[in-house]
C-alpha positions in Angstrom: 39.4 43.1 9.7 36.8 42.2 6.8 33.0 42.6 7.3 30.8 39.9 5.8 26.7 40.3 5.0 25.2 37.3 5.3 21.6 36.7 4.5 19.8 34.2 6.1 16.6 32.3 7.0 14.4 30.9 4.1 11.4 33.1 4.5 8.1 32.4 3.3 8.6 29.7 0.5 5.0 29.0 0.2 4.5 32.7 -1.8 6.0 33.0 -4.8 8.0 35.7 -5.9 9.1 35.8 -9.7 11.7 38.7 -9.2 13.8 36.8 -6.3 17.1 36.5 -7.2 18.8 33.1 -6.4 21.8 34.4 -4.3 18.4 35.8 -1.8 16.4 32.6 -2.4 17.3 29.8 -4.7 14.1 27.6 -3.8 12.0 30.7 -4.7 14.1 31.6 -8.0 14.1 28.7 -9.3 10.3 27.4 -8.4 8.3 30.8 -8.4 7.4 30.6 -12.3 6.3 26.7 -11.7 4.3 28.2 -8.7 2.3 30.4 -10.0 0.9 28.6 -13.1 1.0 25.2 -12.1 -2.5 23.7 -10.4 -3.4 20.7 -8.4 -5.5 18.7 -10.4 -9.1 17.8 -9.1 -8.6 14.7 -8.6 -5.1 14.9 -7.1 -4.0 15.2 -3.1 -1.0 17.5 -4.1 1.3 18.5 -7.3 4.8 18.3 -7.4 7.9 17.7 -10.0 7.7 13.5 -9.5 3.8 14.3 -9.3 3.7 15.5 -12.9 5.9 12.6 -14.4 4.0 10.4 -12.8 0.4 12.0 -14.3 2.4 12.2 -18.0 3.4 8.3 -18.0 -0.3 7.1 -16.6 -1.4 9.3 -19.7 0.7 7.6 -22.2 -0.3 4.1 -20.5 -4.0 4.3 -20.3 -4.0 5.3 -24.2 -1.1 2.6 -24.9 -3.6 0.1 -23.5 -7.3 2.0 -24.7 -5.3 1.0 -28.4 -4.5 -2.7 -27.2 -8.2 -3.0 -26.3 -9.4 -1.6 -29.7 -7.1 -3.4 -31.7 -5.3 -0.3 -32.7 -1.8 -1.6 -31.7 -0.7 -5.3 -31.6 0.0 -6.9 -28.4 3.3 -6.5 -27.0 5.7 -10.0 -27.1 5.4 -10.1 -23.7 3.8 -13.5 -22.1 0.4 -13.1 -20.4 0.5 -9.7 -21.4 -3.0 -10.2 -23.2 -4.3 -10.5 -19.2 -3.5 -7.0 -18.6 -5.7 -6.0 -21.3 -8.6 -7.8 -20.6 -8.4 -6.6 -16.6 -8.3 -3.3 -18.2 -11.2 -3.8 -20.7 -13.3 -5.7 -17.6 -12.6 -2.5 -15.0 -12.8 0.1 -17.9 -16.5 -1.1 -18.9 -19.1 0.7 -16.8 -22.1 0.0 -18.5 -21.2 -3.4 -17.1 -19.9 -2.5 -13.8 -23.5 -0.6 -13.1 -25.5 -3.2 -14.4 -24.3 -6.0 -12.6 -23.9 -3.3 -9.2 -23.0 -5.4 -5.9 -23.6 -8.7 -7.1 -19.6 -9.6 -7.3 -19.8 -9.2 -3.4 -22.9 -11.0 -1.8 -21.1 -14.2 -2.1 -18.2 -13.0 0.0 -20.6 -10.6 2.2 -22.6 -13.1 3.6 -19.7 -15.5 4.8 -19.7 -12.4 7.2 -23.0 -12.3 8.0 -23.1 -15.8 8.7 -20.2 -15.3 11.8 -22.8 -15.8 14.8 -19.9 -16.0 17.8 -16.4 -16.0 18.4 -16.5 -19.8 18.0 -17.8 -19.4 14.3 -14.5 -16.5 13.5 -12.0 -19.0 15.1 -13.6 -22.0 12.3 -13.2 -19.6 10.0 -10.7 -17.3 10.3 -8.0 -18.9 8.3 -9.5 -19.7 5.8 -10.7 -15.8 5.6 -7.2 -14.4 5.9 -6.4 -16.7 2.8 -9.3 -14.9 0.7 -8.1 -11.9 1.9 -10.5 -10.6 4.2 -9.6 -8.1 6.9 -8.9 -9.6 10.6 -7.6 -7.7 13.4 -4.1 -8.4 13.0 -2.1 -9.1 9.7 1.0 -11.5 8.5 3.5 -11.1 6.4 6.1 -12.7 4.3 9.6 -10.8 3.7 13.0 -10.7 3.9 14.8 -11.2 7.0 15.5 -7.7 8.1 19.0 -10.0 9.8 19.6 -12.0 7.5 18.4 -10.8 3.9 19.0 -14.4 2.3 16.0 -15.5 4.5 12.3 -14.7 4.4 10.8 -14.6 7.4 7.5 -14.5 8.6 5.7 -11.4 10.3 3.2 -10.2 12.6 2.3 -7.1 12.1 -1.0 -4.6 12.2 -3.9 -4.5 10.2 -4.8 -1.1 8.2 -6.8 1.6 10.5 -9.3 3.7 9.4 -7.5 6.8 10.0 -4.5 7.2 7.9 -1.8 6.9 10.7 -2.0 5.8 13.9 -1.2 9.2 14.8 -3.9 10.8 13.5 -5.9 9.6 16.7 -3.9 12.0 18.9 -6.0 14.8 17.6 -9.1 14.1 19.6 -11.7 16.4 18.0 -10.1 16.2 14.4 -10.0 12.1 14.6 -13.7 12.4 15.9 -14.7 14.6 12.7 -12.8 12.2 10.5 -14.3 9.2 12.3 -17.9 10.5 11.9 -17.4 11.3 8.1 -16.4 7.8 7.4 -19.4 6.4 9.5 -21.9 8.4 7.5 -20.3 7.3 4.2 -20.4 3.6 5.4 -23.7 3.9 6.7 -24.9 5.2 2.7 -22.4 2.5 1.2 -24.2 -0.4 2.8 -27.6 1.0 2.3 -26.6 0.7 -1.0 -25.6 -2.5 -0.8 -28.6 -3.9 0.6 -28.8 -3.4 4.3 -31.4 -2.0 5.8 -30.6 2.0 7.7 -31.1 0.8 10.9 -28.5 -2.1 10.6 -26.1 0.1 8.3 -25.7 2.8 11.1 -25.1 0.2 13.9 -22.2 -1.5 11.7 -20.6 1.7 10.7 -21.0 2.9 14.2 -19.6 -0.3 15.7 -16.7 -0.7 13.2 -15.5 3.0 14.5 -15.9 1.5 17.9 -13.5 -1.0 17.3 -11.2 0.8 15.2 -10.6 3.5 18.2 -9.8 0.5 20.5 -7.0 -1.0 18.0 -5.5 2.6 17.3 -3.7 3.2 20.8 -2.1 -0.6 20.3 -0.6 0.2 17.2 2.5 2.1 15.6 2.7 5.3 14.0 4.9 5.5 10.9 7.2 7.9 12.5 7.7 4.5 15.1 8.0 2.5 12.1 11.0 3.9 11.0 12.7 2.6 14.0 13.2 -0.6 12.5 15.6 -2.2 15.0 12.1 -1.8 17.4 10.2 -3.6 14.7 12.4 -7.2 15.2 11.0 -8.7 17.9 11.5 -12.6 17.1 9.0 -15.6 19.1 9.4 -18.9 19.4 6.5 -20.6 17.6 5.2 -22.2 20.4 5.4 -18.8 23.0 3.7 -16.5 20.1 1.0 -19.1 19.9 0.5 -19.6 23.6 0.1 -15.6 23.6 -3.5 -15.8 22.1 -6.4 -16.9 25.1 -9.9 -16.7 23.1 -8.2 -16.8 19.8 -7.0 -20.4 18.2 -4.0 -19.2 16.6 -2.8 -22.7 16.9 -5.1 -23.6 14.6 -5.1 -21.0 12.1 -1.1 -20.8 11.8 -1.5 -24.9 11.3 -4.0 -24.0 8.6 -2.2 -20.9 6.5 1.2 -22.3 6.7 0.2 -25.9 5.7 3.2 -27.8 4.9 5.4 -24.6 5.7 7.7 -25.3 8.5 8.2 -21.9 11.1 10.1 -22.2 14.1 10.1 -18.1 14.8 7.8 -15.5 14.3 8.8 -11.7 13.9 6.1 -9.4 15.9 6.7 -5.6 14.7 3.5 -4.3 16.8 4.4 -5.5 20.1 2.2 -3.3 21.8 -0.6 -5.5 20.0 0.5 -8.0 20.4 1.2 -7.6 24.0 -2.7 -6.6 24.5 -4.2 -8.6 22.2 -7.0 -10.6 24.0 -7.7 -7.2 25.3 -9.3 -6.5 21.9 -9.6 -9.9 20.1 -12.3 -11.7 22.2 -15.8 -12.9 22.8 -16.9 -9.8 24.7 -15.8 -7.2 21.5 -17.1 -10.0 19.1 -20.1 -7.8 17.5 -17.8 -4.7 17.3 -15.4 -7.1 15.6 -17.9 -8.3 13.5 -18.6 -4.9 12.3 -15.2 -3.7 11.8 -14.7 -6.7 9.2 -18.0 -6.4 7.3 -17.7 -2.2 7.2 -13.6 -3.0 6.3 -14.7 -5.1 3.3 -17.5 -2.8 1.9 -14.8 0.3 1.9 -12.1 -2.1 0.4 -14.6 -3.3 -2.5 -17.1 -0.1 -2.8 -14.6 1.5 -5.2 -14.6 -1.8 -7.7 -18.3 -1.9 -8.2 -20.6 0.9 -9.4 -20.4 4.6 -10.3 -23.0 4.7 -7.5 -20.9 2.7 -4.9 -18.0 4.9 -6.0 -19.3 8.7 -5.7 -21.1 7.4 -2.3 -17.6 5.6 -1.5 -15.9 9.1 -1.9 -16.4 11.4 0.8 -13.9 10.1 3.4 -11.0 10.7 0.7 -12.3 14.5 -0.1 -12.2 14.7 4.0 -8.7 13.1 4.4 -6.9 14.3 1.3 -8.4 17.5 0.0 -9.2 15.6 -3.1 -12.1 17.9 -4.8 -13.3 15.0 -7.3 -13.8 11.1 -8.3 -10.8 10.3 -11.1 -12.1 9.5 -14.2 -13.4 5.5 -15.3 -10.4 5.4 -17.3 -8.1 6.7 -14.8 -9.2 4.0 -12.1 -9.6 1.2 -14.9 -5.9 2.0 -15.0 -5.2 1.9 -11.6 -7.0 -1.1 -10.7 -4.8 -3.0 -13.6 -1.7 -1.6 -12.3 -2.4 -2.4 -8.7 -3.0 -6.1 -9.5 -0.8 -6.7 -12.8 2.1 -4.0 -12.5 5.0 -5.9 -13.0 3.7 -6.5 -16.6 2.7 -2.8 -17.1 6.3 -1.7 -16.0 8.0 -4.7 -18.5 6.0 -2.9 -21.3 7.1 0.0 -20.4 10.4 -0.4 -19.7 10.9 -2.1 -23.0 9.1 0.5 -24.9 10.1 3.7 -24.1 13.8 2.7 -22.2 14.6 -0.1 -24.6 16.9 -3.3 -23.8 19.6 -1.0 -25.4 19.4 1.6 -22.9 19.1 -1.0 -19.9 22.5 -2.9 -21.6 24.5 -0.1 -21.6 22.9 1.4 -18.5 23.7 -2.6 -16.8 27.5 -2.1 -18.2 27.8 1.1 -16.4 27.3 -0.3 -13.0 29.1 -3.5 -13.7 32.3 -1.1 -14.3 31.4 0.8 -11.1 31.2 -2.2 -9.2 34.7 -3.7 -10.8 35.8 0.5 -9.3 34.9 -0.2 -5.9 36.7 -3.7 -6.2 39.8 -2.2 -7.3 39.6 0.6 -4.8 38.6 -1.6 -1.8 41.9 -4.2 -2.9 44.4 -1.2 -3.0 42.4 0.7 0.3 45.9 1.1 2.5 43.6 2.6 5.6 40.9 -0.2 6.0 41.9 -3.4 8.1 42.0 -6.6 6.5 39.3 -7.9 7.9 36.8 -4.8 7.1 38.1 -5.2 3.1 37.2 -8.3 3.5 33.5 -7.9 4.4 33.3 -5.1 2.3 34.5 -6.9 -0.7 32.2 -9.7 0.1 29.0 -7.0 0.4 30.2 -5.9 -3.2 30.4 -9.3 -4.5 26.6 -10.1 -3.2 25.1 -6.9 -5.1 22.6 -7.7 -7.3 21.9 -5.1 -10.7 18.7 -4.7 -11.4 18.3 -1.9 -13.8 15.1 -0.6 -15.5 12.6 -3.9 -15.9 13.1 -7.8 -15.5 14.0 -9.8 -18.0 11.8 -12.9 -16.5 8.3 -12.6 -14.4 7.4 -14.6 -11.7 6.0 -18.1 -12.9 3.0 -17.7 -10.8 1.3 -15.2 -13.0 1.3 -18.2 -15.4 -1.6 -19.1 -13.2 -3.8 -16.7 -14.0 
């Protein structure tokens, strides 16, 4: 009879250990070294392999586009690419971005403000949702989840204060959270304009209301049942759902000239108790929730001011220990709205249509594999090389960057 050791169990991953050998540890082998010099950057959650590619290419892009702004390199031939640089230039600038301070938002601020009842929210809720301010419940537009050719239209949940639904469960740490955003909201709209008194009973409202749409809606972990998320309604029984709330009226007002016959609701639970939450009784709380929701969203585009005192909640949340850099967020903010022309450029630039050709013909012969393969398969049925065949015909290569943008950003 042979005798076999066998080592086993992980251990303690989280200490590194330069002299383990990789037959005792492999993760620890291979990462210790990496460990122990590598640090999490100050303005970083966490650090990781994908972490640090993604740090180098944001590097190279914020200097590739500093030298577009500065004339120091000629515009890419890439249409409407001379927008990306001036969103750059405009959030880059912070001598402008202080000076002009919350103006940008008063506008916009006050259509809140002016919401006296639940009357004035249903009159002008739709046209809110198309300006993109914050309701109580969100839609969407995607792909069938059964039948991918489609879109289809969703209801789903608006954004919570805390990052998951989840993160409610946790009673005491949820109320320490909670009251760390409520003090930074409370500074935020002082600094905006409001007066303390007023500022305190918004923030402190906003929480209110928050805590009562938490247990209503999904956490991601039940978000990645995503049979549970397709729960189809008629038009007519989704809009009948709604007492207080005209959703009659607002659907007839957002889709316009679209026609919808169903309606996919992927947070039953909310919608199930909605008029529990969305009504005349919870109006001010409401209220709240929507003004403090668009001062966090629109804090961090204004100001150095507005975004130091805008900070706190992250540090709390993500162990962040400082604001990124002007340039850093100029960047971000032009990625987040234009990033489908940042990727082009970058695809173009540093993978090159010669590397996306050949990398294109690659999977085309891969794909004309699988054909051969499935034809010749003597252990499938007919009919399952059939549907496979067909699934293999409908792929669709998309390899590095797009060869055409959307024509909307024409609009611009």
């Amino acid at each position: 009879m042979k005798h076999f050791n066998i080592r086993g169990g992980i251990g303690d991953v989280t200490v590194p250990n330069t002299k383990t050998r990789p037959q005792d540890n492999l993760y620890l082998a291979i990462n210790s070294n990496w460990m122990e010099k590598t640090q999490i950057p100050a303005d970083q959650p966490y650090i990781g392999g994908f972490r640090e590619l993604d740090i180098k290419v944001k590097k190279q892009l914020r200097k590739d586009l500093a030298d577009f702004m500065n004339g120091k390199k000629a515009l890419p031939q890439i249409a409407n690419f001379d927008k990306v640089v001036k969103l750059y230039e405009q959030a880059a600038n912070m001598k402008t971005r202080n000076d002009i301070g919350t103006k940008p938002i008063k506008k916009d601020l006050q259509r809140l403000l002016e919401l006296q009842s639940f009357a004035d929210l249903n009159e002008q809720a739709a046209q809110l949702f198309k300006q993109d301010f914050k309701l109580p419940f969100a839609f969407e537009v995607d792909q069938d989840l059964k039948d991918t050719d489609q879109n289809a239209f969703y209801f789903a949940a608006p954004g919570l204060v805390l990052p998951d639904a989840s993160s409610y469960q946790n009673k005491d740490n949820a109320k320490k959270l909670l009251g760390v955003f409520a003090k930074q909201m409370k500074h935020v709209l002082e600094l905006i304009g409001f007066g303390e008194d007023d500022s305190e009973m918004y923030a402190e409202q906003a929480v209110a209301f928050d805590q009562k749409l938490a247990p209503l809606i999904k956490s991601q972990e039940e978000n990645n049942d995503f049979a549970a998320m397709y729960n189809p309604y008629y038009l007519k029984d989704f809009v009948n759902q709604f007492k207080e709330f005209e959703m009659g009226n607002f659907l007839n007002q957002i889709l316009a000239k679209q026609k919808v016959d169903k309606i996919i609701v992927t947070e039953p639970k909310l919608f199930e108790h909605i008029n529990e939450v969305v009504n005349d009784a919870h109006f001010a709380e409401l209220k709240s929730w929507m003004i403090v929701k668009f001062a966090y969203g629109y804090a961090n585009y204004l100001s150095r001011e507005l975004r130091e005192a805008n900070f706190p909640y992250s540090q709390a949340v993500y162990g962040i220990q400082e604001l990124s850099s002007s340039a850093k967020q100029a960047y971000g903010i032009t990625a987040d709205e234009l990033g489908e022309f940042v990727g082009v450029y970058y695809g173009k630039n540093y993978f090159g249509d010669k590397a996306k050709k050949d990398v294109e013909q690659m999977t085309y012969h891969m794909i004309s594999v699988y054909n051969e393969r499935l034809k010749n398969n003597d252990w499938l049925s007919e009919a399952t090389k059939k549907e496979a065949l067909k699934k293999l015909s409908t792929l669709k290569v998309k390899i590095g960057y797009p060869t055409k943008l959307p024509e909307v950003y024409d609009q611009i």
